[in-house]
C-alpha positions in Angstrom: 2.1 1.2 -18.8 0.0 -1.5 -16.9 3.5 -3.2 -15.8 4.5 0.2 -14.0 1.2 0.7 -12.4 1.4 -2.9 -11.3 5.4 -1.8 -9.7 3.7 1.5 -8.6 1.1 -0.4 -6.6 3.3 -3.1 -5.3 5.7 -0.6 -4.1 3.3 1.1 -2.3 2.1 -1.6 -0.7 5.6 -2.7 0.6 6.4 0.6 1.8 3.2 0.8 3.8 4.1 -2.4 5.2 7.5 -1.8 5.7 6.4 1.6 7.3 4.0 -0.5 9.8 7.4 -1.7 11.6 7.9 2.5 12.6 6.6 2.9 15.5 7.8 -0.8 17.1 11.9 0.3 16.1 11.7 4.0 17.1 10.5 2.8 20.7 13.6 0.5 20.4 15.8 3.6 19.6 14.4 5.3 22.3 15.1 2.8 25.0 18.7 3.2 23.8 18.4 6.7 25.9 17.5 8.5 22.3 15.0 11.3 22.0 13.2 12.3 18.9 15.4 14.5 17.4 18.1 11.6 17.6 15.4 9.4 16.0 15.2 11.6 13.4 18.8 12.0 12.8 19.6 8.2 12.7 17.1 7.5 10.1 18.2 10.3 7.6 21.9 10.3 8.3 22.8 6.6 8.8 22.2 5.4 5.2 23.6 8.7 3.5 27.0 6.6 2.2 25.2 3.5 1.2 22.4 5.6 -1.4 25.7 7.0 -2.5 27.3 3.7 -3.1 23.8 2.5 -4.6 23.7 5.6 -7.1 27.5 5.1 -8.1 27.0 1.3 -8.7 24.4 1.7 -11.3 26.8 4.9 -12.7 24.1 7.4 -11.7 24.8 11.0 -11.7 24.1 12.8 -8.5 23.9 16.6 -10.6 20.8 18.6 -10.5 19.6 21.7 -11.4 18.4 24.5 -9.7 14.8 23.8 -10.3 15.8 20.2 -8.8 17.7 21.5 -6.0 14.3 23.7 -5.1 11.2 21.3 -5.1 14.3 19.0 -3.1 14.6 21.6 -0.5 11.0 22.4 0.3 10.2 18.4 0.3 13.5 17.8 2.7 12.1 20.9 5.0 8.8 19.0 5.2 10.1 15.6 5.6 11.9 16.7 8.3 9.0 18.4 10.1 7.5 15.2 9.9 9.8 13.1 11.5 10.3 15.4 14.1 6.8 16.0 14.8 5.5 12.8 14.4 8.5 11.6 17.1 7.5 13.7 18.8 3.9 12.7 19.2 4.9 9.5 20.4 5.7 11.1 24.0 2.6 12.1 23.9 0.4 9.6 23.3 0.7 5.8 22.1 1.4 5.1 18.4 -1.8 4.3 17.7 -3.5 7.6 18.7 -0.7 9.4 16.8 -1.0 7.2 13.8 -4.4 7.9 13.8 -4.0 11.1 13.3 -0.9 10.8 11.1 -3.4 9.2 8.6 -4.9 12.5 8.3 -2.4 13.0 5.4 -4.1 10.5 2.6 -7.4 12.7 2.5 -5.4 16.0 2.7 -3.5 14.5 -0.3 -6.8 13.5 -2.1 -8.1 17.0 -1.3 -5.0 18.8 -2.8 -4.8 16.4 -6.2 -8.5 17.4 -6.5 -8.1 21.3 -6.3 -4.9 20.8 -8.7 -6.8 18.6 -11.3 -10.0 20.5 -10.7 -11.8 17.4 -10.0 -14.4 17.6 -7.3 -14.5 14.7 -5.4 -18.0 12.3 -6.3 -20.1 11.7 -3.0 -18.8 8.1 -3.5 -15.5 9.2 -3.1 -16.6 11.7 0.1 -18.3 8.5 1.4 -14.9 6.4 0.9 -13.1 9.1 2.4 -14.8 9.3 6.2 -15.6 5.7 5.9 -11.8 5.2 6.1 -11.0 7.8 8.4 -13.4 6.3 10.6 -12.2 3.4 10.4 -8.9 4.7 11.1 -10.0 5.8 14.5 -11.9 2.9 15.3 -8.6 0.6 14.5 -6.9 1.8 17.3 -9.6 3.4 19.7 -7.3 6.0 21.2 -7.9 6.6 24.5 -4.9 9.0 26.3 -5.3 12.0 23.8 -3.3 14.7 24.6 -3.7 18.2 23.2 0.5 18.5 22.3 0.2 14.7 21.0 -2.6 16.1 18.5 -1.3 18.9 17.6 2.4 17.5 17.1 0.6 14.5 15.2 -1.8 16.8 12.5 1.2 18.8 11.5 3.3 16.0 10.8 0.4 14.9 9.1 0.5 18.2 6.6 3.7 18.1 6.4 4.3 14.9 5.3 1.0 15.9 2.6 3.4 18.7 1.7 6.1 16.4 1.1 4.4 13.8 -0.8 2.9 16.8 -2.7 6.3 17.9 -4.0 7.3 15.1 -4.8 4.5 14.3 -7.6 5.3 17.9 -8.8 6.8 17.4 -12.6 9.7 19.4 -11.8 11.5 15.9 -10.0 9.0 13.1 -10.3 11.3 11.6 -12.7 14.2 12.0 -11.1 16.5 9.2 -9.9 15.7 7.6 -6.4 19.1 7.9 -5.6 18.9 12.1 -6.3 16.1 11.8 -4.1 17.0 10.2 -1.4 20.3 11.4 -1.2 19.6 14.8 -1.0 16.4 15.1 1.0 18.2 13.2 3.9 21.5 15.4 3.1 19.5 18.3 3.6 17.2 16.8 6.2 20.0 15.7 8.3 21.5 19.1 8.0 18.1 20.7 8.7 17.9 18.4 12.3 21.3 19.5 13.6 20.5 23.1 13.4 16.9 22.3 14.5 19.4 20.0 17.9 21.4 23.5 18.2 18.6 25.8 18.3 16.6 24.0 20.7 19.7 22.7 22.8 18.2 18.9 22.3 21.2 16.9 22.1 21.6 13.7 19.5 22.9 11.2 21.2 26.2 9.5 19.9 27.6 8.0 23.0 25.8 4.2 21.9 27.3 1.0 22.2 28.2 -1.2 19.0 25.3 -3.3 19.5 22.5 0.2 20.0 25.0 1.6 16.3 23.9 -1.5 14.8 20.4 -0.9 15.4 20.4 2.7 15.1 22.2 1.9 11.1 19.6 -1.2 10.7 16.7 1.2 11.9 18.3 4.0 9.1 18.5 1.7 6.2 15.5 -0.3 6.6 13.2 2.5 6.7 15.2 4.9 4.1 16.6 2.3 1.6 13.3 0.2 2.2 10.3 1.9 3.1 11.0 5.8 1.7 12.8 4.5 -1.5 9.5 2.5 -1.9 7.4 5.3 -1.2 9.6 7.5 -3.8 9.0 4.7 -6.2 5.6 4.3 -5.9 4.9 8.2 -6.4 6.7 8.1 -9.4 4.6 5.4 -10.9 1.5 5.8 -9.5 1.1 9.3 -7.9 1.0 10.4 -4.7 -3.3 10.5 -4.4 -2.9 6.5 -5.0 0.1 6.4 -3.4 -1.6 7.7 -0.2 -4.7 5.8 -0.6 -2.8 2.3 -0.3 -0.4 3.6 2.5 -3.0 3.0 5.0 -2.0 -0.7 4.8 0.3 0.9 7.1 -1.5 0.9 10.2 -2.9 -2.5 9.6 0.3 -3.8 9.5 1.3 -2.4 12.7 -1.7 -3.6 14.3 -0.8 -7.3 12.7 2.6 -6.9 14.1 0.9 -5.9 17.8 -0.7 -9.2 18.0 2.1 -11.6 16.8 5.2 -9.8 18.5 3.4 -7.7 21.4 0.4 -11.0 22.6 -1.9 -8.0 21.8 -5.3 -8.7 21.2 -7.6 -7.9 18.2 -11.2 -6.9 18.7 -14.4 -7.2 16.6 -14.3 -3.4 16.1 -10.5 -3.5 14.5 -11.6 -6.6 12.2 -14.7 -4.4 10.9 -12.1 -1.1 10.6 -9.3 -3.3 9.0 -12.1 -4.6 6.6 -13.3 -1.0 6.1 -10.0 1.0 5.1 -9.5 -2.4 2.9 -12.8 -1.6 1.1 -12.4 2.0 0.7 -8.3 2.0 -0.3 -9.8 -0.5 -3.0 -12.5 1.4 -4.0 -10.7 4.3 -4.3 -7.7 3.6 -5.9 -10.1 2.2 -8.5 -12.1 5.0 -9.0 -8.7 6.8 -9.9 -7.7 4.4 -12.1 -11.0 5.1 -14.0 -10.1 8.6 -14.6 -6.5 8.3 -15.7 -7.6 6.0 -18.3 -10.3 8.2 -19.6 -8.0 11.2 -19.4 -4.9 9.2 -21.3 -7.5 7.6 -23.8 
């Protein structure tokens, strides 16, 4: 049991790293000429054949039932809201204001686990919970908000909760990666070219070999990488935890701002950073306590 907690966290922690990289490649898609809703199809679509070939390598069967095929559906709808929206956002404002925002989603999470478990929050927990969201602010210190770039950036934020929500729900927590993945980004890509149709936003496909080769990189780092990660994680450790240590994520983009971008860090971000650290920690602990006391 400790051993899959252990995976559960480090998978977490990988996919919220990996997940840091986001907003850095999709600006890279878009200077290919891309808009969101290309964005969006790339990163579901491009990987479908090689979580196939993954899933048939280990002689994993791709049948569900109808159960299966349901909580799937409603988590593919919201995971595709997501990426939409949270694209989006970006057009908006900069990544940080939107990720700001975006990070909304860990304390609507916390908030939902609680009214499920009936387990009100202790005002240690409340405390970890604005101290971090704070924090969260503070890290990036928006400054162009935009009323569309909020908007577009809360709902992806609930409907990414939504997603993450479904896919704790017993009904497919145990099921294969592979299922998983395949068919919320089966579905999801699906869902994006009706969403393209409807809304007459074209996905661009005229791209040289060298923008494909991003586009497919872009695809199967974040699907095969980060969301298989995130699946994982959930699996093991829940989403309420699973959400907690995902605001690594911003950290790392920040981290990646200074090393790739010459951007500079302030006093402010090194007190948030050290924030969000303490209150993931604390936290994560604190749910730790009550799953052994619940199991034992």
């Amino acid at each position: 049991m400790i051993k899959i907690k252990r995976n559960g966290i480090f998978s977490a922690l990988l996919s919220a790293i990996i997940f840091g990289t986001m907003p850095l490649f999709t600006k890279l898609i878009y200077s290919f000429g891309a808009n969101e809703v290309s964005a969006a199809f790339y990163r579901v679509f491009l990987s479908l054949f090689l979580i196939y070939i993954s899933g048939k390598k280990r002689k994993h069967s791709f049948s569900l039932s109808f159960k299966e095929i349901k909580y799937l559906s409603i988590a593919s709808l919201s995971f595709t809201l997501t990426s939409l929206t949270l694209f989006k956002a970006y057009n908006y404002m900069d990544s940080g204001a939107v990720t700001s925002i975006h990070f909304a989603y860990p304390i609507i999470i916390f908030i939902m686990n609680s009214i499920k478990s009936n387990n009100v929050p202790n005002p240690k927990e409340i405390v970890s919970i604005i101290v971090c969201t704070v924090a969260l602010i503070f890290l990036y210190n928006p400054s162009s908000l935009n009323s569309h770039g909020i908007i577009l950036a809360f709902i992806s934020a609930l409907t990414y909760s939504i997603y993450s929500y479904m896919l704790d729900s017993e009904s497919i927590r145990s099921l294969d990666t592979s299922s998983k993945l395949l068919y919320i980004n089966l579905l999801s890509a699906f869902g994006i070219i009706l969403f393209s149709l409807v809304t007459k936003q074209e996905i661009k496909l005229d791209l040289n070999l060298v923008e494909w080769s991003g586009a497919f990189a872009y695809s199967a780092i974040l699907t095969l990488g980060a969301t298989s990660l995130y699946q994982k994680a959930i699996s093991s450790i829940g989403a309420k935890e699973t959400s907690i240590l995902s605001t690594f994520e911003p950290i790392t983009s920040v981290i990646l701002g200074v090393f790739l971008l010459g951007e500079k860090v302030s006093f402010i971000q090194v007190i948030a950073i050290a924030l969000i650290l303490s209150s993931a920690t604390y936290l994560v602990n604190q749910n730790n306590k009550v799953l052994s006391k619940t199991r034992y």
